[in-house]
N, C-alpha and C positions, 0 to 999 in steps of 0.2 A: 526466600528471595535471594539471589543471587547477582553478585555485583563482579565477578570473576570475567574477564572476557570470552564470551560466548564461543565457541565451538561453530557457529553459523557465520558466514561472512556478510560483513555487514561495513557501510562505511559512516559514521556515527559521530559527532562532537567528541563524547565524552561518556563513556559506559557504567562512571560511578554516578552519575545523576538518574540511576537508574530508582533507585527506593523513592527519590520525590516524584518522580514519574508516574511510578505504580500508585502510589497515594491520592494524586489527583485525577487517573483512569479511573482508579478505584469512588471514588468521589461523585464525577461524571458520570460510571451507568448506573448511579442511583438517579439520576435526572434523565434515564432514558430507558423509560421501564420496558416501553414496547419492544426497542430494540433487545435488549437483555430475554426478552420469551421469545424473541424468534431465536436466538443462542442458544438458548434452551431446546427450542425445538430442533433446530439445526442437529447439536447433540446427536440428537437421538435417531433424528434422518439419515442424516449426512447426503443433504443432494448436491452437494457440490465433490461428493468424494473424487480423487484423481484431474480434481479441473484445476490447472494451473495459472495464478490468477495475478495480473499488475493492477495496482492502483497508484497511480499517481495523480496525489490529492494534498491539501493543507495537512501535514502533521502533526495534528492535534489531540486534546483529549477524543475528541468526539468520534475522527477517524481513528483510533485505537480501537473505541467498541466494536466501530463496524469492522476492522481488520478481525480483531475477538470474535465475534458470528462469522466470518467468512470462514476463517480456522477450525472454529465447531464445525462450521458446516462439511469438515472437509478439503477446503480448499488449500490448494500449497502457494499461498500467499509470497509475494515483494512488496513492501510499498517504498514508492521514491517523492520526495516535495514536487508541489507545481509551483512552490513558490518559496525561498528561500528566507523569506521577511516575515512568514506565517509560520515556520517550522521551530518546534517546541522541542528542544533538545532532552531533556529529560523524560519527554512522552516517548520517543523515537530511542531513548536509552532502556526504557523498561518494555517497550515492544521487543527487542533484541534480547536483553537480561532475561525478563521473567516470563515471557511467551515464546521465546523462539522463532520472534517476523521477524525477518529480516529487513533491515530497513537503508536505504541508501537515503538521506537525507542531514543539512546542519543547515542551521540558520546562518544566511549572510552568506551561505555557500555560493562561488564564485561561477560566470556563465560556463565556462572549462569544464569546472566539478559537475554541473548542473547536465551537460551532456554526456558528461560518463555516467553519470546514473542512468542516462534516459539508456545509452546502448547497454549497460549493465542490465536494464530492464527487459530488453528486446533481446536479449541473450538468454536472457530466462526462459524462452520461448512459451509465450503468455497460449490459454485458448482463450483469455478474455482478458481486456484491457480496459479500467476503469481510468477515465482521464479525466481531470474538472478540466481541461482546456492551455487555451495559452495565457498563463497567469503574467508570464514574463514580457514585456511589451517586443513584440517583434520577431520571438521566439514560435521556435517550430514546437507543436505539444506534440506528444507519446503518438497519439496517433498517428498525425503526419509524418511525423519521423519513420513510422513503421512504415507507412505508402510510400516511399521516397530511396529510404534504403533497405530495406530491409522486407524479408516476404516468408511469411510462416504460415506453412500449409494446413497447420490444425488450428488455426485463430476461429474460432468461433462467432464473435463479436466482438462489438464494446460498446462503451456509453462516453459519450465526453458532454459537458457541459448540457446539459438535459437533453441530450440525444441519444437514440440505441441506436447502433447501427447492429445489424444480423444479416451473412451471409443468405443471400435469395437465390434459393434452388431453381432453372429454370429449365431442369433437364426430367 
């Protein structure tokens, strides 16, 4: 485990809070067994190989895992907070440390901060964009932001807040 400032860019609290991070991931996909065999299988698939992939969601233990299976699967992962009052700075320091996410998230992180990550994210040039929503009252989420400014021609979909959206071929 590595607590050296990562080599990925990242913009993060605090990078030595990374070992309690990894502790409590680690802790976590023992309470999320399902999720850990699809990791596994992801491994071994890799159906997500070459899909580049935004989630912006709570930065927690739980969204760790699922960042962990996306990465098996494949995927060249960002993740950024939806919500700055849910972001778990130690999780978000051993995502960075000892997996290699990149993570643009800090608790308490300011609206300013909170739209440089979103264009930081859209700059990634996502094909799919996981968004839980507008967690921020009155704030524009990942998605809208992408409709609004921003137009990427390989976006594939996304899901925000229990919705898929997938481009409909009508040609």
């Amino acid at each position: 485990m590595s607590t050296a400032m990562p080599a990925i860019e990242s913009d993060i609290k605090d990078i030595s809070l990374a070992p309690q991070g990894k502790r409590r991931i680690d802790w976590s996909e023992r309470e999320m067994p399902v999720l850990r065999m699809i990791r596994e299988r992801f491994q071994t698939e890799q159906p997500l190989k070459g899909v580049r992939l935004v989630a912006c969601a709570h930065i927690t233990t739980e969204t760790a895992n699922l960042a962990r299976a996306l990465q098996a699967g494949g995927a060249d992962s960002l993740l950024i907070a939806s919500n700055p009052l849910s972001t778990q700075d130690d999780v978000a320091a051993s995502l960075v440390a000892d997996y290699g996410i990149p993570v643009f998230a800090m608790k308490g992180e300011t609206t300013d901060t909170y739209r440089r990550h979103v264009q930081t994210a859209l700059d990634f040039a996502p094909d799919i964009i996981i968004d839980d929503g507008k967690a921020r009252a009155g704030q524009e989420d990942c998605r809208q932001h992408r409709r609004n400014n921003y137009r990427h021609s390989s976006l594939r979909g996304d899901a925000q807040g229990g919705r898929t959206h997938l481009p409909v071929d009508r040609g």
